[in-house]
Every structure is written in structure tokens, then in C-alpha cells.
N, C-alpha and C positions, 0 to 999 in steps of 0.2 A: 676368168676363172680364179678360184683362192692361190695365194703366194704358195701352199706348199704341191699344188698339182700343175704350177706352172714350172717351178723347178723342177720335179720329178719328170714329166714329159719333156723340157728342155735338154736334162741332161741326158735320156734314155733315147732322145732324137742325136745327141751328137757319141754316144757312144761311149761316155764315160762313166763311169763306176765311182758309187758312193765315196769311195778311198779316194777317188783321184779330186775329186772337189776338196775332200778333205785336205789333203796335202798340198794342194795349192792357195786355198785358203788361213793355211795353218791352223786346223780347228782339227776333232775327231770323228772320225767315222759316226758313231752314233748322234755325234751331233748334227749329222748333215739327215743322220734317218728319222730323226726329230722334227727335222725343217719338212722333209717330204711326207711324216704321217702329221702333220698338223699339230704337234705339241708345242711343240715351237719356235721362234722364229729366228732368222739371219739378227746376230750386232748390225746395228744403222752404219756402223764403220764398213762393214764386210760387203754393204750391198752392191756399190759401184762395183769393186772387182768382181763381187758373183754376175754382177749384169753382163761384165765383158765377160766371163768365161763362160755364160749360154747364150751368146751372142745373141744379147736382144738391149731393152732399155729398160732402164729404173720404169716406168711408165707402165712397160707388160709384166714388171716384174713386182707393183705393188701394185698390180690389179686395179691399176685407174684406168677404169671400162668405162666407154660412153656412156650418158646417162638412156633410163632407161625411157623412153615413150609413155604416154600419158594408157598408150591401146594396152602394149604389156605388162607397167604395172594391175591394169585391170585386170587381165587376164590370170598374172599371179593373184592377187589377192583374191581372184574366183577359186583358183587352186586353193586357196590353202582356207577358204570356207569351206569349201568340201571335203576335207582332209578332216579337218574339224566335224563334221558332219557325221563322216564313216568311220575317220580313226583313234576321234578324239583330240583333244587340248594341247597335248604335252609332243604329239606329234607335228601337228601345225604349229608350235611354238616353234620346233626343230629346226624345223625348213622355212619359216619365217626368218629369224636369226643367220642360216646358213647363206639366206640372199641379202639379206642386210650387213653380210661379211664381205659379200661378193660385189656389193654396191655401195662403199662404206660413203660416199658423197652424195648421194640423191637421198635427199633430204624428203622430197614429197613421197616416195617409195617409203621410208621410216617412218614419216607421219602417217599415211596409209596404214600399212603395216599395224603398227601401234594404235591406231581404233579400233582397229580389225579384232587385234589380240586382249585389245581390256574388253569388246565386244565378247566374244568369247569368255574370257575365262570369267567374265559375271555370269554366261550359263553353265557354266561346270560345275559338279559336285565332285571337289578334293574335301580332303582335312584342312583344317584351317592354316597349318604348317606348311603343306603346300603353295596354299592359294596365297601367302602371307610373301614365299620365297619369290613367286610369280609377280607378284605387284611389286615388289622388289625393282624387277625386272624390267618392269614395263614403264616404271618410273624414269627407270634409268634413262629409256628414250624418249619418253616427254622430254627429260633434263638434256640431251643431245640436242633435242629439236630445239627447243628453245635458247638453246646457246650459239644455236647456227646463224644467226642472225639473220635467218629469212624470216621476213616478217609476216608475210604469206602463210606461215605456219606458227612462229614461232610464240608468237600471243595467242595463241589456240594452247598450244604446251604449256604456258606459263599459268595459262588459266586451269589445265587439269592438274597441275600442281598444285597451285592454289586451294583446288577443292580439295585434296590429299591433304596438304597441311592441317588445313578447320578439320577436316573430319578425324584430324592425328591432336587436336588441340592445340593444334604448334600456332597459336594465332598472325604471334608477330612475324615471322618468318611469310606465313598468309599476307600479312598486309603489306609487307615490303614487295611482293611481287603483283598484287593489286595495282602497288602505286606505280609498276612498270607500266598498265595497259591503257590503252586509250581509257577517259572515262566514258562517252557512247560516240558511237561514227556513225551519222546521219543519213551519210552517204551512202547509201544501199544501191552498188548498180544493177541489182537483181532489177528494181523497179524498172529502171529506166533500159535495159537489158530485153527484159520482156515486152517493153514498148514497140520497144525496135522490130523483136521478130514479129511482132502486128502487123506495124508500119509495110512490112516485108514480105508478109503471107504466111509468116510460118508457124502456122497455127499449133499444130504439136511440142515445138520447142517452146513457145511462151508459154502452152499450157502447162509444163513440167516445169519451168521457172515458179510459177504463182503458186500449182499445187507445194511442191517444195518448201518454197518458203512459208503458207498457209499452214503446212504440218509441222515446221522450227515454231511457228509462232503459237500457236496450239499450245505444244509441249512447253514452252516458256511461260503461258496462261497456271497452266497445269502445277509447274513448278512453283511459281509466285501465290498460286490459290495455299499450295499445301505449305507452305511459309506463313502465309496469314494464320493457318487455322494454328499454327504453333505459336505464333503471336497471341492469338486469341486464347488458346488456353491458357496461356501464361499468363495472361492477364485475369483469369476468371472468368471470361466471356463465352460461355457455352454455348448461349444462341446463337452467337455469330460466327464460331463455330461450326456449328449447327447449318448456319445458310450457308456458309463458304465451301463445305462439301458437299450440300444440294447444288451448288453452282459448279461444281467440279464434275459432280455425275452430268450436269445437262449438257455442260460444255461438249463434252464427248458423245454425245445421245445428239446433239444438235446437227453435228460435223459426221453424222453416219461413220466412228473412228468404232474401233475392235471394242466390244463390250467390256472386255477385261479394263480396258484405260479409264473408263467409267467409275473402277470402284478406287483407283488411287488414294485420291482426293478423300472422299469415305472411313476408307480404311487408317487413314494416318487421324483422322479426328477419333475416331472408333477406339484407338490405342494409346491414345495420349491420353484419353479419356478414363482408360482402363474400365470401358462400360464391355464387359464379359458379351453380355449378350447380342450388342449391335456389332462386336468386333468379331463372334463366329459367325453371325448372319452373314457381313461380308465375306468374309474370306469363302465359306462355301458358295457364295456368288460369283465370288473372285474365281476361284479352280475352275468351277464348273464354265466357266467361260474361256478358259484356259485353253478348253479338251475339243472347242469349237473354233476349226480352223477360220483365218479372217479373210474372205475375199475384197482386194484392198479395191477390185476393178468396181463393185458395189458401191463402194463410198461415190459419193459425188465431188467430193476434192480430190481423188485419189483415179482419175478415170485415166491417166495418162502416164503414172508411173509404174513402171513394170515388175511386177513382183516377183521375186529371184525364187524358186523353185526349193530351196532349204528353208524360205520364209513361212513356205503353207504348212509346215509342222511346228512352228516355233512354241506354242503352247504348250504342247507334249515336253519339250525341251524344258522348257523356264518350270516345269513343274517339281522335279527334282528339287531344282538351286532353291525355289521360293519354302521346299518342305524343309531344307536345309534351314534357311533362315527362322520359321518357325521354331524348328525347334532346338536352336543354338545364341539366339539373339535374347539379350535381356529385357530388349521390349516387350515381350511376350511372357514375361514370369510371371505374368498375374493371370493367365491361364493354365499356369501350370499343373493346379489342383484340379480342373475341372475334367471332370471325365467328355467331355461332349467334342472337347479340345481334341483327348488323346484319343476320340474315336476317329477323330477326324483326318489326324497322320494317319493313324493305321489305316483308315480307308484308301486312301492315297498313297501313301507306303506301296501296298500292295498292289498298285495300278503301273508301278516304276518297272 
């Protein structure tokens, strides 16, 4: 439990009164009512003697709790989807945080945590001063993780920092932490992983090994296509352009993946282009696939992984944040005159 509700119940277990801590401590009363409503905390000098006078140990008394199990971080991070779900952003951030006080050493619970929560707050629609303080935030605990020197995670943080920097223009700061990470690791035991539960008969765990890594590698496909075509416009290269987002729609048309992932690829050549007309064709193909729930058991790579129950509405969700991005992102100001554009929010506006 947090430092200030183990003092509080410590001292309410042996019967003593705010004043009496105080004066044996030498500190003041309000200062000890500080430490029990969480404002704030014991001097690092004062903690041995508070430990001996709630007769316990520095141990229970900074909340150095077992680590948590691989089942109940699960569990929480299902909570606080759901939280998200019903009670919005700012509340699952609360209670994310509040366990991440309560856990400040388990590292893969803050890594969790922290995908969970940039997961989330890209579907939310705040003010950009919100969502600006939020990232903030969540920065913060990549920057934890990756200081913690598990490596397990901490090159996963280093990397979504990384992506923060270039998209902040901060290049060099980008590169120096590039040059932390491996440059590729070969070693993939997913392969040899999923051999095994063949070898073994277990056919449902290798099949969620392949599927899994089939849809990392997808999305990688996906990613590198729409880098190319940014290449390619920069260069002048519109036809190739041109096929690199035919290859992006197929890619996902191929792999039976949710029609919306289809127009990605599309839609970033469509904008870069600033061709008006092939970039509203998309996007209303884009929505409208949006509003069509994805059943993932259909796909034929996706037969074995089990789709979380907040997943079959996701569409409905991203529709918001994506009208947000429309209509606040400067990629899009070459739409801005077009009436066909602003019938388009409005139509969808009104569907929120």
C-alpha cells in the first residue's frame, strides 16, 4: 500500500495521535497530516525512527511490495482498458499512476502500463494542451523504463523516445539514442519458440506465436510502404508513388486485415500529393470502414488470437480523434477551402 496509508493505519493500529508522532519525531503536527493525506512525504533522516515507532520496517514502510505476477498485471491493465472504455482517459490515467506508486520497482507493470496509456490517449479527443501535458507524462515513463536497465524493455523505451525526438525535430538527441540499440537481432525466439510447441503438439500456442508475429510484421510492411511513398514524393516520383500505395491497399486486402488498414498506405500518397480529390475519396472510404466492426476470427492469420471485447467497437472510437486530426493538422489545409471537405466533418461530427 502507498507510504502515506501505511503510516496512517500503523499509527491508528497502535493508538497514537497525530501530535504524538509529531513530538517524537520533532516535526509538526500538520506535518505528519501531510504524510497521511499524501502531500507529502517523511525527511530520508526521519524514516528509521518512524519505522521504529510503527514497529514495522523501512521495507513496509516504502512500500517495497512483491513484484506483481505476469496474471495480475494482466488483470490490471484489463481494468484500466475498461476504465478507459466507460470512464474515459484522465480517469485510467489516475489509477494507472496510483499503481505505478504502489509498485514503483516493477518495471514490466510501467512498461505495460505505458503502452496501454499512449494506446489510449491517441484515441482520445482532448485540446491539444491537454493531450500535450499527457505526453508529457507518458514520456516521463518511457524515460524511467529505459533508465532501468532492463533490457527486456528498456530498448523498446529508448525506441519510443526516439520516435518523440524526430517527430519533436530534436534529430540529434534521436540519434544518440539510436546509437544505444542494437542495430537488428536475428535472433527471433518467436521462430524457434513456435517450432517447439509443434514439436510438442501444441498446436494453439504456436498458432498465436506466428499469427502475432505475422501481424508485427504486416504493420512493419505497412510502415516502410508509407516511408517509401514519402521518399518517392520527394523525389518527384508520382508513379511510384502511385504503385507503392496500390501495394499497401493489397497488402492488407491480401491478409484478410480490417479494410480501414487498407487505405493507410493511400491516404498518406493522396496528402502528400495534395491531389483534393483522390484524398476525399479516401478518407470517406477510410470512415466508412471505420463504422464496420472488424471480426479479427475471419481473418485467416488472426484465427487464434482472441479479440478483447473493447476491441469490436474500436472504429466508433478512432473516429472522433481521426475528425480531430482532420481538422487541426496542417496536412490537410489544402482542403480547407473545399466545401466537399467541410461536408464531410459535418457529416461525421454529427454521427460523435
Amino acid at each position: 500500500m502507498p507510504m502515506n496509508t501505511t503510516i496512517r493505519e500503523k499509527r491508528k493500529e497502535l493508538g497514537l495521535t497525530q501530535k504524538q508522532i509529531a513530538d517524537y519525531l520533532g516535526v509538526s503536527t500538520p506535518a505528519v497530516n501531510k504524510w497521511e493525506a499524501g502531500l507529502t512525504y517523511p525527511d530520508i533522516t526521519l524514516l528509521p525512527a518512524l519505522a521504529r515507532l510503527l514497529k514495522t520496517d523501512l521495507n513496509t514502510l516504502l512500500c517495497y511490495e512483491e513484484e506483481l505476477s505476469e496474471k495480475e498485471i494482466g488483470l490490471f491493465i484489463n481494468r484500466v482498458t475498461e476504465i478507459f472504455r466507460k470512464k474515459g482517459f484522465k480517469l485510467a490515467f489516475d489509477i494507472a499512476m496510483e499503481k505505478i506508486r504502489e509498485y514503483p520497482s516493477s518495471i514490466e507493470l510501467i512498461n505495460s502500463l505505458t503502452l496501454v496509456l499512449q494506446g489510449c490517449l491517441i484515441m482520445t479527443e482532448i485540446s491539444s494542451e491537454e493531450k500535450e501535458f499527457y505526453d508529457e507524462q507518458i514520456n516521463s515513463l518511457y524515460e524511467r523504463i529505459a533508465e532501468s536497465g532492463d533490457s527486456k524493455y528498456s530498448d523498446n523505451a529508448k525506441y519510443m523516445i526516439a520516435s518523440r525526438l524526430i517527430n519533436n525535430d530534436e534529430y540529434t538527441k534521436a540519434q544518440e539514442l539510436l546509437d544505444q540499440l542494437p542495430k537488428y537481432n536475428a535472433l527471433d525466439k518467436r521462430n524457434l519458440q513456435g517450432s517447439l510447441y509443434l514439436k510438442e503438439g501444441k498446436i494453439e500456442e504456436a498458432a498465436k506465436i506466428y499469427e502475432y508475429k505475422l501481424l508485427a510484421n504486416i504493420q512493419d510492411i505497412q510502415i516502410i510502404l508509407t516511408n517509401l511513398v514519402n521518399i518517392a514524393i520527394q523525389e518527384g516520383d508520382k508513379e511510384n508513388g502511385n504503385y507503392l500505395a496500390k501495394c499497401g491497399k493489397k497488402v492488407a486486402e491480401m491478409f484478410g486485415l480490417w479494410e480501414y488498414s487498407s487505405f493507410l498506405v493511400p491516404l498518406e500518397n493522396a496528402v502528400l500529393n495534395e491531389d483534393i480529390d483522390e484524398t476525399l475519396e479516401v478518407l470517406q472510404a477510410m470512415i466508412s470502414a471505420l463504422l464496420i466492426p472488424w471480426d479479427m476470427k475471419k481473418s485467416p492469420i488472426c484465427r487464434h488470437i482472441q479479440q478483447k471485447p473493447t476491441e469490436t467497437n474500436l472504429g466508433e472510437q478512432m473516429i472522433p480523434v481521426l475528425l480531430q486530426e482532420l481538422e487541426n493538422s496542417a496536412s490537410y489545409d489544402f482542403l480547407r477551402h473545399v466545401p466537399e471537405f467541410k461536408q464531410l466533418l459535418e457529416k461525421y461530427r454529427s454521427m460523435c
